[in-house]
C-alpha angles and dihedrals in degrees: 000000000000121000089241096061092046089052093043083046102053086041087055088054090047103058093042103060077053102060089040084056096042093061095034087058087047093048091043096058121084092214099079094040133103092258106199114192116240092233086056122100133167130189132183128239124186095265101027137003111249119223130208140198139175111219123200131206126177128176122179134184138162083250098048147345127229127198132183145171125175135166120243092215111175096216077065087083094161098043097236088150090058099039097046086053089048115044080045083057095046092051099042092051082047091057099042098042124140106259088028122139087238083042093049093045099058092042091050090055091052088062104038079046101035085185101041105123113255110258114221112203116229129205109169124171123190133155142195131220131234130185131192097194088185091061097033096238139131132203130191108197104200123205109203106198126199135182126191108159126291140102080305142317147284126251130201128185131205133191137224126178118186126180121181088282100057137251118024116207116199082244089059092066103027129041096239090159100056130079093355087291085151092067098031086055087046087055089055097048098047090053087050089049088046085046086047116034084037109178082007093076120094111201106210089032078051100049098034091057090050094053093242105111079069093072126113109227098277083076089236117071128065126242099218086198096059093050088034085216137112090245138318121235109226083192087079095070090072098041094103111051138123131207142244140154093257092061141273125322110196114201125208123193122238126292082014096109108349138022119296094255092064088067120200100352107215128193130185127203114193116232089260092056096052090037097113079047108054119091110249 
């Protein structure tokens, strides 16, 4: 073999082991690669795939401490998830703020109590997730959790049902408005809260915080002096729910319905059940 080919052939392996190394060092490095989030997950329907993502805010102060997590669904199209956290999280850091009158306050006691414990202000919300694959919907149930001072906290939840639409309101599954089915479905769910909660109920606390002590004795029209109000909405009592494919579960916040201890009472009906109720 000529001099010449053995030089052109060791230049060919040469150049070649660079250019294997030149792509094995851009492939290595992370930086050029498709980078998902953990908290991200997407799914396919049979229209559009539907993306998920679990979004994170803390705020801490020596005054109070504020932590969130909500989910960036994409069947949320108007945003009502992140403007309801956040607008909960404006208000909250407005309220707590240093030079505040609650700020003031607390700072004001310690002095007056030198040895008063230090009280850190919570504001925790968390959610859980729900699917009703039959119905192709999906509900986060958040539990927003404070904590002032005191023996414990207080907790609230709030509810929120997508399907691939948008948005899904409780009148957009059960004819509430109709026969007087607002108060008939309140009457059921007073009797499952009584079977549940058991010597935990309280009657008048029950049927004051449905709305159904206010009654005249037809059963169907509001006595606006018993209640000492302009009207109730019974509509009120479905506002909270999440769905599954086995029915509706309605929630109801503490001392609602039932003692505080009894936390956030919770009370399912099956589809059957609902059946004469659900829009057609």
């Amino acid at each position: 073999m000529k001099r010449n080919q053995v030089i052109l052939i060791v230049l060919l392996i040469i150049a070649l082991a660079a250019l294997t190394f030149s792509l094995w060092r851009i492939f290595r490095n992370p930086k050029t690669q498709n980078l998902i989030p953990v908290a991200t997950t997407t799914t396919a329907t049979n229209t559009e795939s539907v993306s998920v993502e679990e979004k994170k805010i803390t705020n801490n102060t020596d005054f109070y401490e504020i932590n969130i997590k909500y989910p960036e669904d994409s069947r949320d199209k108007n945003k009502e998830i992140e403007s309801f956290i956040l607008a909960s999280t404006e208000r909250k850091k407005d309220d707590w703020k240093v030079g505040g009158e609650i700020y003031n306050d607390e700072k004001a006691l310690t002095k007056l109590y030198p040895d008063r414990a230090n009280t850190a202000y919570t504001y925790d919300i968390t959610y859980q997730t729900y699917e009703a694959p039959s119905r192709g919907t999906i509900s986060y149930v958040f539990n927003t959790y404070e904590f002032t001072g005191g023996a414990h906290g207080n907790s609230v939840v709030n509810t929120f049902t997508f399907n691939k639409d948008g948005k899904i309101a409780i009148d957009d599954i059960l004819t509430l408005a109709e026969n007087n089915n607002d108060i008939k479905l309140s009457r059921v769910l007073a009797e499952k809260i009584r079977q549940s909660q058991g010597d935990m109920v309280i009657e008048d606390m029950l049927m004051e915080g449905l709305g159904l002590a206010y009654l005249k004795a037809d059963g169907k029209t509001l006595d606006k002096e018993k209640c000492n109000c302009d009207g109730f909405f019974f509509g009120s009592n479905f506002q909270n729910f999440y769905l599954t494919d086995e029915g509706i579960t309605f929630l109801f916040n503490q001392y609602q319905v039932a003692p505080g201890a009894a936390g956030i009472v919770k009370v399912t009906l099956d589809w059957d059940s609902l059946n004469s109720y659900l829009k057609k």
